[in-house]
TORKEGU-184378 format. One record per residue (C-alpha): y, z, x; residue in one letter; residue number from 1. Coordinates in steps of 0.001 Angstrom, whole numbers, plus 500000, padded with zeros to 6 digits. Layout:
residues N
NODE       py       pz       px   aa     i
NODE        Y        Z        X    A   NUM
...
//
This chain:
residues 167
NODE       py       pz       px   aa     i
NODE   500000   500000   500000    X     1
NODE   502606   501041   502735    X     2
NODE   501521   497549   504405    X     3
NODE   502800   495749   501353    X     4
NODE   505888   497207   500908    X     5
NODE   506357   496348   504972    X     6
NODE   505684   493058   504427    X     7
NODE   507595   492588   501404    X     8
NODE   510496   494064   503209    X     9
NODE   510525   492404   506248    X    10
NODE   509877   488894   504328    X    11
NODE   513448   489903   502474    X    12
NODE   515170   490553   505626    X    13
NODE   513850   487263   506936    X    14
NODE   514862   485650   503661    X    15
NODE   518309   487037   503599    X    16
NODE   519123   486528   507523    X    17
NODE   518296   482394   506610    X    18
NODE   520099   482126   503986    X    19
NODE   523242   484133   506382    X    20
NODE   522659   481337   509382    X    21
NODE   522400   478664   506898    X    22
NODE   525703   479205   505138    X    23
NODE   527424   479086   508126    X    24
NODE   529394   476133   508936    X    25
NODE   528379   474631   511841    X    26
NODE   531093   473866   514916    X    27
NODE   532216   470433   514049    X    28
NODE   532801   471556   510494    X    29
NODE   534665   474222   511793    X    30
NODE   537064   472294   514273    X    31
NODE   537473   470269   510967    X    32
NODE   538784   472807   508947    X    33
NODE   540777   473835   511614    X    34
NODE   542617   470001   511939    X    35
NODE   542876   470070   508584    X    36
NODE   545212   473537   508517    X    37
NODE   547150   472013   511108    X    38
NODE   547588   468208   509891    X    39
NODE   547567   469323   506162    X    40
NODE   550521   471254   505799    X    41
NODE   554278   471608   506440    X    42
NODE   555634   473807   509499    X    43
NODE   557956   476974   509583    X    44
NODE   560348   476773   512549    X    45
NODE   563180   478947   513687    X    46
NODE   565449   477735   515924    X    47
NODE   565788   481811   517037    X    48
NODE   562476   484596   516891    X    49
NODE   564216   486794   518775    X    50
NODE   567684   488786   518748    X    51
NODE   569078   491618   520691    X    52
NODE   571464   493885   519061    X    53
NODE   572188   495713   522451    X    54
NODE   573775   499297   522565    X    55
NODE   574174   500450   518917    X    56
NODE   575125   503979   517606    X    57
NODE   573763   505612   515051    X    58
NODE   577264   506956   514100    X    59
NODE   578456   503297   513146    X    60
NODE   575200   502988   510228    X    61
NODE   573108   499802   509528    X    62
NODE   573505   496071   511700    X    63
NODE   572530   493140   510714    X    64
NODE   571109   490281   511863    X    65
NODE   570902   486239   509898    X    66
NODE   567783   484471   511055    X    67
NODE   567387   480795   509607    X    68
NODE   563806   479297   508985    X    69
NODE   563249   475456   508080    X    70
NODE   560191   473547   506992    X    71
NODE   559994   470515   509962    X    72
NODE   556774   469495   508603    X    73
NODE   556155   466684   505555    X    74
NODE   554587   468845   503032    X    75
NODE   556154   471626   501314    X    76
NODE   555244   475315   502272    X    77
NODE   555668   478398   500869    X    78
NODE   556527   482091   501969    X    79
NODE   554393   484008   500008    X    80
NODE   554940   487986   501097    X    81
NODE   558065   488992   503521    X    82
NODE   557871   492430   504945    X    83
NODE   559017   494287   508055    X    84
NODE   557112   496621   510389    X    85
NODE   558809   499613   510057    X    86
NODE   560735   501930   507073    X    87
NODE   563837   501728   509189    X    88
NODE   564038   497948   508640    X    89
NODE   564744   495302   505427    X    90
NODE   564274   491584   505035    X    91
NODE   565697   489875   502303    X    92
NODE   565479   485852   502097    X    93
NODE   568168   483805   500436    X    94
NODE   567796   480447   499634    X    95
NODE   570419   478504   497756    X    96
NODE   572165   481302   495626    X    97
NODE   568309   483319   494918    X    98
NODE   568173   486549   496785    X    99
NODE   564765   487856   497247    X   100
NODE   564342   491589   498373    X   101
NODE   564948   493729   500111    X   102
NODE   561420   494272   501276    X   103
NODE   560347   496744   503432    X   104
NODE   557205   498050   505062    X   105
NODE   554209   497691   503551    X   106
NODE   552709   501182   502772    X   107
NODE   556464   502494   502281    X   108
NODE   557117   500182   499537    X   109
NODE   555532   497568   497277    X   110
NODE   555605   493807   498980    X   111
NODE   555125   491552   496249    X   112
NODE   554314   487952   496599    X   113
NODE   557694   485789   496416    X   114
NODE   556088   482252   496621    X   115
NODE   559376   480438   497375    X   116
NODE   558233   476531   498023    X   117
NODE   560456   474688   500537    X   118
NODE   560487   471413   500363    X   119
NODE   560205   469196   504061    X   120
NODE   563659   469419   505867    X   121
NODE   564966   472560   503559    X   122
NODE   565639   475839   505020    X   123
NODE   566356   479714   503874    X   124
NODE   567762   482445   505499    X   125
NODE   566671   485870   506184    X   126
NODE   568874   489089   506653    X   127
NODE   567375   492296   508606    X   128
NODE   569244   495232   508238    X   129
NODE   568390   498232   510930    X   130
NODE   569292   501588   509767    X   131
NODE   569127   503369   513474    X   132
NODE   569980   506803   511469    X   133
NODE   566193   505991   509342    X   134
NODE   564291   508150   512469    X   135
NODE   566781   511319   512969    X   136
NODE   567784   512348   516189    X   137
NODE   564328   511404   517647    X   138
NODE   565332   507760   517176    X   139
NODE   567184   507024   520149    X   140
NODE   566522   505017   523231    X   141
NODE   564565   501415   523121    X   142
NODE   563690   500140   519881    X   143
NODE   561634   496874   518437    X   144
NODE   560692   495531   515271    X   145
NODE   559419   492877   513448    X   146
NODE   560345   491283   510169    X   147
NODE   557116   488716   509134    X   148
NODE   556947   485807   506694    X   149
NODE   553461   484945   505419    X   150
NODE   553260   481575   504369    X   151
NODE   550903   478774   503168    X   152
NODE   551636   476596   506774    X   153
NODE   549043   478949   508544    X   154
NODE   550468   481589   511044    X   155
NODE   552853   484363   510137    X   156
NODE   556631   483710   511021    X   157
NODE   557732   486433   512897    X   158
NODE   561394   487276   513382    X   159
NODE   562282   490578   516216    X   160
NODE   564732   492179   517028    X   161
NODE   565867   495109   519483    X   162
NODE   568099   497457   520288    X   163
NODE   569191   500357   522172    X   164
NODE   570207   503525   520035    X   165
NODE   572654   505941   521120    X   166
NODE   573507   509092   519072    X   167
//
């Protein structure tokens, strides 16, 4: 009896590990897929991922910083979620006269999906706002955040910034 139940088992393990290896896609099919992400959508560029806000004081309150973001592809994309990496930061995106947000951190706050479509050649832009006051009197010295655009082009847009906070 305990020899059928072995067998049984072991012929369901077998079973269920073919059916795993034969439901995966095979290399080729993969690099496919993988052309097809690339060739079959539009492209988020920024002509800017980076700014530095330099010596800022927590006495003076928030900064903020316009980043711009075009599609330079030939399909249309969309941002579908905007968020930033830490409570101390917003995002909001502006396109034409919609503002959407201010979005946070996810965790902190709720990041809904936005879905804006852009069409080839149109653009949005995308205020942070740093509140160096968010962290108390800890918060000084080197900081660096992120404000991140998911999107249906593939790879998250990702717009930093930095600064060094004095009290």
């Amino acid at each position: 009896m305990k020899n059928t139940k072995v067998i049984w088992g072991l012929g369901a393990l077998l079973l269920f590990g073919g059916l795993i290896i034969y439901a995966q896609p095979n290399a080729d099919q993969k690099k496919d897929d993988a052309l097809k992400i690339i060739k079959g959508t539009g492209t988020l560029t920024t002509p800017e991922s980076q700014y530095d806000f330099g010596t800022i004081s927590m006495k003076k309150g928030n900064v903020k910083h316009t980043f711009t973001v075009k599609n330079t592809g030939s399909e249309a994309v969309s941002v579908e979620k905007i968020y930033t990496s830490c409570m101390c930061t917003t995002a909001t995106l502006l396109k034409d006269d919609k503002k959407f947000g201010p979005f946070g951190m996810p965790g902190h706050v709720a990041v809904p999906r936005i879905n804006v479509v852009l069409e080839p050649g149109e653009g949005v832009s995308v205020d942070a706002v740093f509140d160096p006051n968010a962290h108390g009197p800890a918060g000084v010295g080197k900081i660096e955040r992120v404000v991140v655009l998911e999107n249906s082009a593939g790879a998250p847009v990702e717009l930093g910034f930095s600064a060094y906070v004095t009290p």
